[in-house]
VEXTOR-367543 format. One record per residue (C-alpha): residue number from 1; residue in three letters; chain; x, y, z. Coordinates in nm, 3 decimals, decimal comma. Example, Ala and Ser with C-alpha at 12.3 -4.5 7.8 and 13.67 -1.06 7.14 Angstrom:
<pts>
> 1  Ala  A  1,230  -0,450  0,780
> 2  Ser  A  1,367  -0,106  0,714
</pts>
This chain:
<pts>
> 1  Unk  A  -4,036  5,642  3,671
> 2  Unk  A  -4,385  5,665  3,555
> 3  Unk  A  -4,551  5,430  3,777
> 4  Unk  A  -4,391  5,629  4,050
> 5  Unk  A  -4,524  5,931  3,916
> 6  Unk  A  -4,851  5,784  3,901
> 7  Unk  A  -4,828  5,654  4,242
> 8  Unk  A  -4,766  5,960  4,389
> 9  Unk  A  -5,051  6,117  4,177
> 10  Unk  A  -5,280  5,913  4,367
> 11  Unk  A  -5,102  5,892  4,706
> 12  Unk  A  -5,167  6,313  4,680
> 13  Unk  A  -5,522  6,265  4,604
> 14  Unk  A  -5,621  5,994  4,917
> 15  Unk  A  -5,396  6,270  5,136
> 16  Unk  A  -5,634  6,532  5,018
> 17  Unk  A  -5,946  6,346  5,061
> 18  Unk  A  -5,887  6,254  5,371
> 19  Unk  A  -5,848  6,566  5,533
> 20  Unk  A  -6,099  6,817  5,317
> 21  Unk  A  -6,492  6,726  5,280
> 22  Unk  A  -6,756  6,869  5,137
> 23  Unk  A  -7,094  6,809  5,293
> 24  Unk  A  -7,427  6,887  5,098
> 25  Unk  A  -7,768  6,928  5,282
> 26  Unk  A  -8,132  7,101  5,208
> 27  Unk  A  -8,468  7,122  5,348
> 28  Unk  A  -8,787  7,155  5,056
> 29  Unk  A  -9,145  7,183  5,162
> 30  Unk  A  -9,504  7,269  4,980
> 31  Unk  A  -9,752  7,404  5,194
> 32  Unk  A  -10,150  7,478  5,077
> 33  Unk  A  -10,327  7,687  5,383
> 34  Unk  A  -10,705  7,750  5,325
> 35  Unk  A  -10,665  8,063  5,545
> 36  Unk  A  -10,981  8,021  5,704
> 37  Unk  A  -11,243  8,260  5,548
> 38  Unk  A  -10,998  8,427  5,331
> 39  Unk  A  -10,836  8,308  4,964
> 40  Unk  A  -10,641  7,975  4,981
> 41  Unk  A  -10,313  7,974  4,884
> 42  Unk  A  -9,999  7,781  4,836
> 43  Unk  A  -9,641  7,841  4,880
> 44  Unk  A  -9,327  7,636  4,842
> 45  Unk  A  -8,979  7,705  5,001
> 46  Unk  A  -8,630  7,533  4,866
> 47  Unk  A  -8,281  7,591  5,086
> 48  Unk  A  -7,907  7,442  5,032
> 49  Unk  A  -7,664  7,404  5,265
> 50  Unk  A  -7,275  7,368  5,118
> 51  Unk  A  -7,021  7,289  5,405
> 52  Unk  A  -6,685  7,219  5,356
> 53  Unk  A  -6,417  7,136  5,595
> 54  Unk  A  -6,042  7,099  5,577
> 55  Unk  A  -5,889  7,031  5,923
> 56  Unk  A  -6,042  7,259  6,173
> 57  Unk  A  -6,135  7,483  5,948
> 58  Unk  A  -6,491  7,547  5,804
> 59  Unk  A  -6,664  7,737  5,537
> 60  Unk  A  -7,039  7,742  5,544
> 61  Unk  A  -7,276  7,837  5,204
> 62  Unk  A  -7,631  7,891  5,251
> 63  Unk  A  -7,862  7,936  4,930
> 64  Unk  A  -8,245  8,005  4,914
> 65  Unk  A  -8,282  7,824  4,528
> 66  Unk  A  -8,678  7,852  4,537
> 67  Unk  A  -8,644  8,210  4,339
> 68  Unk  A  -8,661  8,262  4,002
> 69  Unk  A  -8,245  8,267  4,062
> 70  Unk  A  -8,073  8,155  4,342
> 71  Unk  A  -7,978  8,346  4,601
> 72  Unk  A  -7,714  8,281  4,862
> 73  Unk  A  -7,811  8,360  5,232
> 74  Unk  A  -7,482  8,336  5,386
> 75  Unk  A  -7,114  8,277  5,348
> 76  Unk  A  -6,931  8,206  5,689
> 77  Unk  A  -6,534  8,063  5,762
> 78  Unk  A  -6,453  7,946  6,098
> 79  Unk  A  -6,108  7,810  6,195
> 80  Unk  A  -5,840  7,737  6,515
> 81  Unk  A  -5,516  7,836  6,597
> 82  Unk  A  -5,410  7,681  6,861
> 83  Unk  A  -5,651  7,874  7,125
> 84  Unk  A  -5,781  8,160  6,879
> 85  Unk  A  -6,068  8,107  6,712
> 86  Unk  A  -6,103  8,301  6,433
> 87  Unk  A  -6,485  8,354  6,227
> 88  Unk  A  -6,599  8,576  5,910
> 89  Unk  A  -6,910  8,657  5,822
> 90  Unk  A  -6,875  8,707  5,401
> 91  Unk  A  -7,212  8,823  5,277
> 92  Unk  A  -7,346  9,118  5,213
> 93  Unk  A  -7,718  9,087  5,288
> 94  Unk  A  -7,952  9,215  5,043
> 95  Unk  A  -8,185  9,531  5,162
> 96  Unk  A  -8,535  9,393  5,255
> 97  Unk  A  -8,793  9,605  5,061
> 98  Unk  A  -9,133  9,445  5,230
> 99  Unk  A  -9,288  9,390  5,577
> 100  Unk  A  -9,126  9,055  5,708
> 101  Unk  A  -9,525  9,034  5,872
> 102  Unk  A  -9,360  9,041  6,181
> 103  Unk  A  -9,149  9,358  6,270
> 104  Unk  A  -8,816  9,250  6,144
> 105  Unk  A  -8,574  9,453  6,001
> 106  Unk  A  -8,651  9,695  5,706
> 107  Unk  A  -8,290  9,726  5,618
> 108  Unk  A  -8,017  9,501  5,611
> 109  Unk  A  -7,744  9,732  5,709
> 110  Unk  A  -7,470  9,794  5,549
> 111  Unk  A  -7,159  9,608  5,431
> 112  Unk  A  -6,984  9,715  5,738
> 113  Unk  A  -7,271  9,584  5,950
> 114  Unk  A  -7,330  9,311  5,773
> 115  Unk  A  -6,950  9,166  5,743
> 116  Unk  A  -6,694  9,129  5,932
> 117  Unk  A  -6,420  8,938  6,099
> 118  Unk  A  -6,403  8,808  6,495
> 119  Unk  A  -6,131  8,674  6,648
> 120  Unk  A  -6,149  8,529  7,001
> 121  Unk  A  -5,943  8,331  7,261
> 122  Unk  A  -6,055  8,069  7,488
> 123  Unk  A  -5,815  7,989  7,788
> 124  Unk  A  -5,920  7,720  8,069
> 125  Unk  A  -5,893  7,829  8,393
> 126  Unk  A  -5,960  7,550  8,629
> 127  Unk  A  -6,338  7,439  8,591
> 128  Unk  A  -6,435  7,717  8,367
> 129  Unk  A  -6,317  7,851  8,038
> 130  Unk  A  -6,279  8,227  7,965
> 131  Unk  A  -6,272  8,413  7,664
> 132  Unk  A  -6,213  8,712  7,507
> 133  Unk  A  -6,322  8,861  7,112
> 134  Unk  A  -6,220  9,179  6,923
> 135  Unk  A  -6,442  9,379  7,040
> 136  Unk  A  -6,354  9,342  7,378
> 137  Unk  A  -6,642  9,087  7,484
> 138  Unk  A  -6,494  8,895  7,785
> 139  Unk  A  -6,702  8,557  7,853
> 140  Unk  A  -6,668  8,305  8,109
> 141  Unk  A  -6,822  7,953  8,114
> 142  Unk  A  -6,834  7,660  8,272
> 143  Unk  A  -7,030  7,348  8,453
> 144  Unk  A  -7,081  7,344  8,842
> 145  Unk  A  -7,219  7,073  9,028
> 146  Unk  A  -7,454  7,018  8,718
> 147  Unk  A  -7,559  7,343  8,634
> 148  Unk  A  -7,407  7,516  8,333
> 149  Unk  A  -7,344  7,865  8,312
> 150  Unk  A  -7,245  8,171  8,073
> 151  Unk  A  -7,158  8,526  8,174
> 152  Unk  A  -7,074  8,805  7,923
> 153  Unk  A  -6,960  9,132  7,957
> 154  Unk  A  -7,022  9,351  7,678
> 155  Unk  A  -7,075  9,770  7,659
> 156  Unk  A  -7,384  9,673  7,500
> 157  Unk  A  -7,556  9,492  7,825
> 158  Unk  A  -7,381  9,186  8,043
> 159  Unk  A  -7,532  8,840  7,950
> 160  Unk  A  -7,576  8,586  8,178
> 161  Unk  A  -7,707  8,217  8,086
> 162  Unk  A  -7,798  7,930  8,379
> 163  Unk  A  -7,853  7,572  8,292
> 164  Unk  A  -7,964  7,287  8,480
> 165  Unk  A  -8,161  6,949  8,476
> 166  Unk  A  -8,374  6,911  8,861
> 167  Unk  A  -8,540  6,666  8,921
> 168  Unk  A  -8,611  6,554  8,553
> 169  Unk  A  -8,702  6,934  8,465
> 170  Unk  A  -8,477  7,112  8,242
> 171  Unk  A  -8,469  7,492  8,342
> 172  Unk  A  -8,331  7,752  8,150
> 173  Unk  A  -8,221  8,149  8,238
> 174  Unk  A  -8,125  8,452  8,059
> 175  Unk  A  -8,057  8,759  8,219
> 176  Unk  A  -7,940  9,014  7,913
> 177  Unk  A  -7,921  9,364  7,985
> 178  Unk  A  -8,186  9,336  8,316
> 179  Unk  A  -8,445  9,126  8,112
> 180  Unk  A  -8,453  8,808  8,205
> 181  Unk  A  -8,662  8,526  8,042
> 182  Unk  A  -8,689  8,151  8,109
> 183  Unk  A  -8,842  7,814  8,017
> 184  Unk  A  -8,907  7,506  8,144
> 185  Unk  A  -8,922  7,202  8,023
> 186  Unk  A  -9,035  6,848  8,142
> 187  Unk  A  -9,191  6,495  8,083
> 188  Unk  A  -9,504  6,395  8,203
> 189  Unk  A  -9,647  6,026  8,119
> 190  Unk  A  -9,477  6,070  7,763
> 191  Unk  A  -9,590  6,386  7,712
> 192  Unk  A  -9,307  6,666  7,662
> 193  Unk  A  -9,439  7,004  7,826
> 194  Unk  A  -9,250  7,367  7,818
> 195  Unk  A  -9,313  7,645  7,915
> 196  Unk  A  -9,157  8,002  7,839
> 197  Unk  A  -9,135  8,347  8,024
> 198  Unk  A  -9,304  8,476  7,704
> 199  Unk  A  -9,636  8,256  7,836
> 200  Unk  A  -9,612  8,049  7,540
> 201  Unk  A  -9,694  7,663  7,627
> 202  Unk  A  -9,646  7,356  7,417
> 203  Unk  A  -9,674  6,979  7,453
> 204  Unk  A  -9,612  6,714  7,240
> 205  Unk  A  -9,677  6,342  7,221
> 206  Unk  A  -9,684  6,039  7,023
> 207  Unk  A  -10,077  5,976  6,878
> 208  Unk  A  -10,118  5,637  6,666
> 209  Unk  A  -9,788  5,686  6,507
> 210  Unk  A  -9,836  6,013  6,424
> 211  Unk  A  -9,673  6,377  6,655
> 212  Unk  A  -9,892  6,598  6,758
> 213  Unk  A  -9,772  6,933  6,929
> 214  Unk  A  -10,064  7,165  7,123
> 215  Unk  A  -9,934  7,546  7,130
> 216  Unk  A  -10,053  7,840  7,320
> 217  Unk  A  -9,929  8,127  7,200
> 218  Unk  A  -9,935  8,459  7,406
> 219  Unk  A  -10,035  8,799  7,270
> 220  Unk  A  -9,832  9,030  7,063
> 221  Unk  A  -9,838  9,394  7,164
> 222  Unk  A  -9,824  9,672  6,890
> 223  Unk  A  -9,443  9,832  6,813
> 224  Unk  A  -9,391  10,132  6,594
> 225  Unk  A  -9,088  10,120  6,323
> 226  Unk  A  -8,747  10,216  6,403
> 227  Unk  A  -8,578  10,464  6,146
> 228  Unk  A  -8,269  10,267  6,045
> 229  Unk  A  -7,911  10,459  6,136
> 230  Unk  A  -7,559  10,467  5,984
> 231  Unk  A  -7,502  10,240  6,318
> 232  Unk  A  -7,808  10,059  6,302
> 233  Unk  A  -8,083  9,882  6,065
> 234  Unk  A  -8,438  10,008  6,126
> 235  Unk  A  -8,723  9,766  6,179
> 236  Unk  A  -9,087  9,713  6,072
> 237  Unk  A  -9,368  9,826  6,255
> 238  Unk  A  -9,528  9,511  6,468
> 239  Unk  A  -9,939  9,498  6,469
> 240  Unk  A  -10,098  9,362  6,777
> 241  Unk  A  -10,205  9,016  6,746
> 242  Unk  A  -10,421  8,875  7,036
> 243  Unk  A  -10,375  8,499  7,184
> 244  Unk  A  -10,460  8,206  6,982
> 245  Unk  A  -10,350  7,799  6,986
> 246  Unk  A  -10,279  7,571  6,754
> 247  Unk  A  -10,279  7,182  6,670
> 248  Unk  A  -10,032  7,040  6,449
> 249  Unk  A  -10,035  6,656  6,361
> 250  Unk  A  -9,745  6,540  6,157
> 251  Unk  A  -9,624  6,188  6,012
> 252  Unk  A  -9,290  6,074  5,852
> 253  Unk  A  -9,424  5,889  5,561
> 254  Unk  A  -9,178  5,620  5,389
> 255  Unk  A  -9,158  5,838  5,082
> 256  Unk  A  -8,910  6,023  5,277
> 257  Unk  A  -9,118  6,314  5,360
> 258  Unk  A  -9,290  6,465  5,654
> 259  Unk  A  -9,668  6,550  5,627
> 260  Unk  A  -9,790  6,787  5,871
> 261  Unk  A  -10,129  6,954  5,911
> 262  Unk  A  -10,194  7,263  6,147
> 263  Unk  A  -10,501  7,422  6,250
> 264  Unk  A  -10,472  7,757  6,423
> 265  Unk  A  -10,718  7,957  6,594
> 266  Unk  A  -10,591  8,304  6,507
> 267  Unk  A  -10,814  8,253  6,167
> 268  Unk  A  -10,958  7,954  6,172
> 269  Unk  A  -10,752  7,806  5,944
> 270  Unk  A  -10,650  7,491  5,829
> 271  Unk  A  -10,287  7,414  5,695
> 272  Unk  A  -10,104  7,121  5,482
> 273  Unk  A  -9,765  7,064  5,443
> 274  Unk  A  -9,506  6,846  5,296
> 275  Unk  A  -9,151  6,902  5,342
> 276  Unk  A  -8,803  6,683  5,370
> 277  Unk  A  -8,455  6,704  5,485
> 278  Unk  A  -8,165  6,575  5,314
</pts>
């Protein structure tokens, strides 16, 4: 009787660990910029990523640990019934108290706006699949003759997405709300070009074992705060920041890590950084 026992003990176990994981992942990096004419500095970033999945369900952890306590950045579960997927965002995001140096937003929200529960279901119809969420989003998708596409319509402002590979150039377009934006991207003679709607232009190629990526990056224009709402969070102000380029040059080293070094135009200033993925 007790062998049994036992060797159902462990039959339980292999069931169990065979259809629940738990995945571990994390990014680390130390950068030293001499910001140009300005005060050097150095900074160092630390993130963990906890996923675990049982069936087709997932729950998703995100922690910033480089703080002087951790702090967790998300908490997501995503699962399937049959068609309905259903997702919930857990965390309550902490109000941001500085400038982001960007814009951003200057308040979190609040737990209302920051949590919540979605629950959509995706039917196919023929080539394309349509779907429908809680909020009464209705999207429909599909591929056509290469070309994939997205429409949604949503009281906030339709969405529509094209996607498509011609002629070994992959081209990309949004339409949201009447703004549209694009990119392009392509391959020329091993270098890997794109190019955005936003005028910024990158390429990137191989150089003596090492990648180096040449950005131009468009101008900023000036945007004043926005007073954050019972409906909405409020954002920063955005200063204007003319054009500039940069060159970054980065190596995989057999230590594991990636060293990168980026020089940028915008204040003559040189950058080093060391970071790794695991």
């Amino acid at each position: 009787m007790k062998k049994l026992i036992a060797l159902f003990a462990v039959s339980a176990v292999a069931s169990t660990s065979a259809v629940a994981a738990i995945a571990l992942s994390g990014t680390a990096s130390v950068s030293y910029d001499d910001n140009g004419s300005a005060a050097s500095a150095t900074s160092y970033d630390a993130d963990l990523s906890v996923v675990g999945t049982a069936g087709t369900t997932t729950v998703t952890i995100g922690m910033d640990v480089n703080g002087t306590a951790p702090v967790v950045t998300g908490a997501d579960m995503a699962t399937t019934i049959g068609p309905v997927t259903i997702a919930a965002d857990m965390l309550n995001e902490d109000t941001l108290t500085t400038d982001t140096g960007a814009g951003g937003q200057n308040s979190e929200g609040t737990a209302a706006q920051d949590t919540g529960v979605t629950i959509s279901l995706d039917a196919p119809i023929g080539d394309a699949t349509v779907g429908v969420d809680n909020s009464g989003n209705v999207t429909i998708s599909g591929t056509w003759s290469g070309v994939t596409m997205s429409h949604t319509s949503k009281s906030a402002g339709d969405t529509t997405t094209a996607s498509a590979a011609i002629a070994g150039m992959d081209v990309s377009v949004t339409n949201k709300a009447g703004a549209t934006t694009w990119s392009l991207g392509t391959t020329v003679s091993g270098v890997a070009l794109t190019l955005a709607s936003s005028q910024k232009v990158t390429a990137t190629f191989g150089l003596a074992g090492n990648t180096m990526v040449v950005s131009s990056i468009p101008a900023v224009a000036a945007a004043d705060p926005v007073t954050a709402t019972a409906a909405t969070p409020g954002t920063w102000g955005i200063d204007a920041v003319a054009s500039y380029s940069t060159v970054a040059i980065s190596r995989s080293l057999t230590s594991g890590a990636t060293l990168a070094a980026t020089y940028s135009t915008l204040d003559d200033s040189l950058t080093l950084k060391a970071s790794v993925a695991f």
